[in-house]
C-alpha positions as CSV (number, residue, x, y, z in Angstrom):
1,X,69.8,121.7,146.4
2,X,73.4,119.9,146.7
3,X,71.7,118.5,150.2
4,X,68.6,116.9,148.1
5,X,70.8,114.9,145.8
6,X,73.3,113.8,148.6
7,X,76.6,115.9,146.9
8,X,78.6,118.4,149.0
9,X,80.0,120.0,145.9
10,X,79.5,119.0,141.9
11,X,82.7,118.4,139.8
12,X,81.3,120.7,136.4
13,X,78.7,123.3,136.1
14,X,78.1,124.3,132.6
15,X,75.9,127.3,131.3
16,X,74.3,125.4,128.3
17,X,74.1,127.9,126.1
18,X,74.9,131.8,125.9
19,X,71.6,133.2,128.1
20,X,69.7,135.2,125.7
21,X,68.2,137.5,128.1
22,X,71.2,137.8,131.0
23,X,74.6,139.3,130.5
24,X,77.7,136.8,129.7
25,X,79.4,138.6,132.8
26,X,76.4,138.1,135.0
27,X,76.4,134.4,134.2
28,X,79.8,134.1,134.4
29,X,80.3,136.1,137.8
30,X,77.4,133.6,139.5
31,X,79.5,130.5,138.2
32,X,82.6,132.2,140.4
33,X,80.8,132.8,143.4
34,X,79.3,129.0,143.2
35,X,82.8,127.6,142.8
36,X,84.6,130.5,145.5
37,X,81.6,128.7,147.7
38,X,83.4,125.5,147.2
39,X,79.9,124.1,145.6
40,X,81.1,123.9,141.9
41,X,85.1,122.9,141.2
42,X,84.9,123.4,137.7
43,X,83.6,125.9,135.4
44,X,82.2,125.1,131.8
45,X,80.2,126.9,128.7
46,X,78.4,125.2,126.3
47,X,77.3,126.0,122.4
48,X,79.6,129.4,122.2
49,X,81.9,131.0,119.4
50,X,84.9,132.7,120.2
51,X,83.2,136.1,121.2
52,X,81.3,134.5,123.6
53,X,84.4,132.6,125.2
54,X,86.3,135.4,125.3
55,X,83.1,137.5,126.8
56,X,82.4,134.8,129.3
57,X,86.2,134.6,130.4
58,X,86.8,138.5,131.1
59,X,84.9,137.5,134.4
60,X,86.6,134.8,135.6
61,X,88.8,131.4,134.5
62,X,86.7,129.1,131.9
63,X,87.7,125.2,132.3
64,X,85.8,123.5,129.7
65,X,84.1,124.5,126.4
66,X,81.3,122.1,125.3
67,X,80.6,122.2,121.8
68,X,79.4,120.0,118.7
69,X,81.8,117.9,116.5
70,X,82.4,115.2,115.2
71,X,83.9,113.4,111.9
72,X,81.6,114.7,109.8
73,X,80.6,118.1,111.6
74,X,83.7,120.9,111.6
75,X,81.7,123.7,111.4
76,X,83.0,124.8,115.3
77,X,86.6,123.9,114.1
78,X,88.4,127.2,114.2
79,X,92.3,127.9,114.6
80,X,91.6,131.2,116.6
81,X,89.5,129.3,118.7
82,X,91.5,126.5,119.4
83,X,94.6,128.4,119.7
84,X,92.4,131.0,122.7
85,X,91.4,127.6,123.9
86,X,95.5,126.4,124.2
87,X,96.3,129.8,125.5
88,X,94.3,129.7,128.2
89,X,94.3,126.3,129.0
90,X,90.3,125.2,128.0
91,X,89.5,121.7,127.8
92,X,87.2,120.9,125.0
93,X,84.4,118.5,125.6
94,X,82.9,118.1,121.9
95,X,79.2,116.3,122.0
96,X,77.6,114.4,119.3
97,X,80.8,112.7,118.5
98,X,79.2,109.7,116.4
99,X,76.0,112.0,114.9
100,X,73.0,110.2,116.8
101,X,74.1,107.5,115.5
102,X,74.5,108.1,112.4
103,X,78.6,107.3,112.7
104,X,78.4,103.8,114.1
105,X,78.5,100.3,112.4
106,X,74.8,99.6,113.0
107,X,73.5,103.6,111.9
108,X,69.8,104.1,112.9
109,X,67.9,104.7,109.5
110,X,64.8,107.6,109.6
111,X,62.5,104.5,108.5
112,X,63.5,102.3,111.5
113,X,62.5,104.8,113.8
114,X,59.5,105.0,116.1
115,X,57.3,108.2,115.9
116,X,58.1,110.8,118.2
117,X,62.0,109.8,118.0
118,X,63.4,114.0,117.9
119,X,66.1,112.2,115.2
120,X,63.3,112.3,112.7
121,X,63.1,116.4,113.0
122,X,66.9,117.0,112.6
123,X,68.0,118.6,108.9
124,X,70.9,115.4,109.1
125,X,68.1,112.7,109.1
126,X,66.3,113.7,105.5
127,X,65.9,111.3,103.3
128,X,68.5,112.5,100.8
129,X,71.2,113.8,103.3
130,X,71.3,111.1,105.5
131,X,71.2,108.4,102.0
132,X,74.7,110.1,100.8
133,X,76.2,110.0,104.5
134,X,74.8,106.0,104.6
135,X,76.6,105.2,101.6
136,X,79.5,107.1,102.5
137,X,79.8,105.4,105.4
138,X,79.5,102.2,103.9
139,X,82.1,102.9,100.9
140,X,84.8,104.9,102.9
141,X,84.7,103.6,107.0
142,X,83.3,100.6,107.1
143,X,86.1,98.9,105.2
144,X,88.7,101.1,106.6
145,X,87.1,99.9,110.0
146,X,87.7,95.9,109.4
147,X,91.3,97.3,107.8
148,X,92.2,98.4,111.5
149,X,90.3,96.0,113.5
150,X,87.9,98.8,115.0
151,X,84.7,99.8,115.1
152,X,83.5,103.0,113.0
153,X,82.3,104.5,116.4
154,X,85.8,103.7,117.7
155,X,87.4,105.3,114.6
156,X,85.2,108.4,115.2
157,X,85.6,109.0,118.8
158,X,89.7,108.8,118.3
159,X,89.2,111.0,115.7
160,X,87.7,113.6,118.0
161,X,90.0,112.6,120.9
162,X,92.9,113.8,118.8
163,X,91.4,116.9,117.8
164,X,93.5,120.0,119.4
165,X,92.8,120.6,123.5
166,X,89.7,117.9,123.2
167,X,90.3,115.9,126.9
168,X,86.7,113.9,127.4
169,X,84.0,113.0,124.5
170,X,80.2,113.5,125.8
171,X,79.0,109.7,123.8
172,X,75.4,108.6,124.2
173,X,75.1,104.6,124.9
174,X,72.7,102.7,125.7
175,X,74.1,98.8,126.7
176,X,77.0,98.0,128.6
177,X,78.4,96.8,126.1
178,X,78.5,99.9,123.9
179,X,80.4,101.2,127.1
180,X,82.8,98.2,128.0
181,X,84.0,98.6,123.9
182,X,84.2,102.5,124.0
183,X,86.0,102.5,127.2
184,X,88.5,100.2,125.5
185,X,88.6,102.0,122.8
186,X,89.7,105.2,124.8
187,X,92.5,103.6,126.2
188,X,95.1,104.1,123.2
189,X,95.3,106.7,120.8
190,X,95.1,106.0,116.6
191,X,97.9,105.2,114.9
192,X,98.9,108.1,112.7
193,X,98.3,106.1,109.4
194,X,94.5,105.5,110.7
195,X,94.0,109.5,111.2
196,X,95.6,110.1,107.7
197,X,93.2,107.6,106.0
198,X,90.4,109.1,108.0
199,X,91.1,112.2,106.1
200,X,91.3,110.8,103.0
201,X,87.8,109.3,103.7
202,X,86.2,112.9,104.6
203,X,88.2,114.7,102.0
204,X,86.6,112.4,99.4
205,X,83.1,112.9,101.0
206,X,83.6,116.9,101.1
207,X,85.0,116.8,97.4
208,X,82.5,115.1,96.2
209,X,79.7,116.9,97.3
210,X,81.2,119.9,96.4
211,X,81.7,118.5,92.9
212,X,78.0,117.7,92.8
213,X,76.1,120.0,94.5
214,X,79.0,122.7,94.8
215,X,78.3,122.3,99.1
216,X,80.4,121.1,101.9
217,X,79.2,118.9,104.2
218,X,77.8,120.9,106.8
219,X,76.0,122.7,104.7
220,X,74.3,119.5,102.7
221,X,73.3,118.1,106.3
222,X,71.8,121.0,106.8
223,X,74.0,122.4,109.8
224,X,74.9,125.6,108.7
């Protein structure tokens, strides 16, 4: 298979998610043998809680956890799990850094979109939810955003890319330009003062949906 795409080895192979129907071991011992084989060099599991990690790592060295976070998604923030991560030297690769879109200055509405678009069946995208994130967005970041001379998907992956053992952000783009401005964007980190107003503007968001509808925000998207 390495032959029919023209690679001698590739650089991660990542077990997607915990198989339901094969041992974590199993998995993890086949990942071994690939990379003892020279075909894989680095190891990676995707979409697991600290159980699973630790399960998956009994059989052999994990390099790179793959989970979702982002801003305004923390549910997968854990201190035992970041500190196991630290411990054993896991790079974290969070994915859906700026919420399909829904954390960048030009946010793709549930009305604008075309039907079939998989957006439209995520619990984030309802009408209501993805309103009180929209207005949010427009009352907390994007003045903060002109404030710092950024853009709010450049305030939003920094965020992540200071997050504890976080080394690459998995960002969907789709122009070269989104990727000429994010690449610039990843070359210096934020400035402390920018992190700290960041978590004024997500403390207000969580407080006040808490005040309202006595939630946090994973649970009012619908995440939890």
């Amino acid at each position: 298979q390495l032959r029919e795409v023209g690679l001698d080895y590739i650089d991660l192979l990542m077990a997607h998610f915990p198989p339901p129907d094969v041992s974590l071991d199993e998995t993890m011992r086949a990942l071994v043998d690939l990379k003892k084989q020279g075909k894989i060099r680095y190891i990676g599991v995707s979409n697991v809680n600290l159980e699973q990690l630790i399960e998956f790592s009994k059989a052999g060295k994990v390099d790179y956890v793959q989970n979702r976070l982002s801003f305004i998604h923390r549910a997968n923030q854990d201190q035992e799990f970041d500190r196991y991560c630290s411990e054993h030297k896991i790079s974290m690769i969070p994915y859906q850094v700026i919420e399909r879109s829904q954390l960048t200055s030009s946010p793709r509405k549930s009305t604008s979109m075309r039907e079939g678009d998989l957006r439209l069946k995520k619990p984030e995208f309802k009408n209501f939810a993805e309103s009180v994130i929209s207005e949010w967005l427009d009352s907390q970041l994007k003045p903060l955003a002109e404030d710092s001379g950024m853009s709010i998907e450049a305030l939003c992956l920094g965020w992540a890319l200071s997050q504890p053992n976080v080394s690459i952000c998995a960002v969907g783009m789709t122009s070269i330009a989104q990727v000429d401005k994010n690449m610039a964007m990843l070359s210096k980190d934020l400035p402390a003062e920018i992190l700290a107003k960041l978590d004024v503007a997500y403390k207000n968001l969580n407080d006040g949906l808490k005040l309202l509808f006595s939630t946090d925000v994973d649970s009012f998207r619908g995440l939890l």
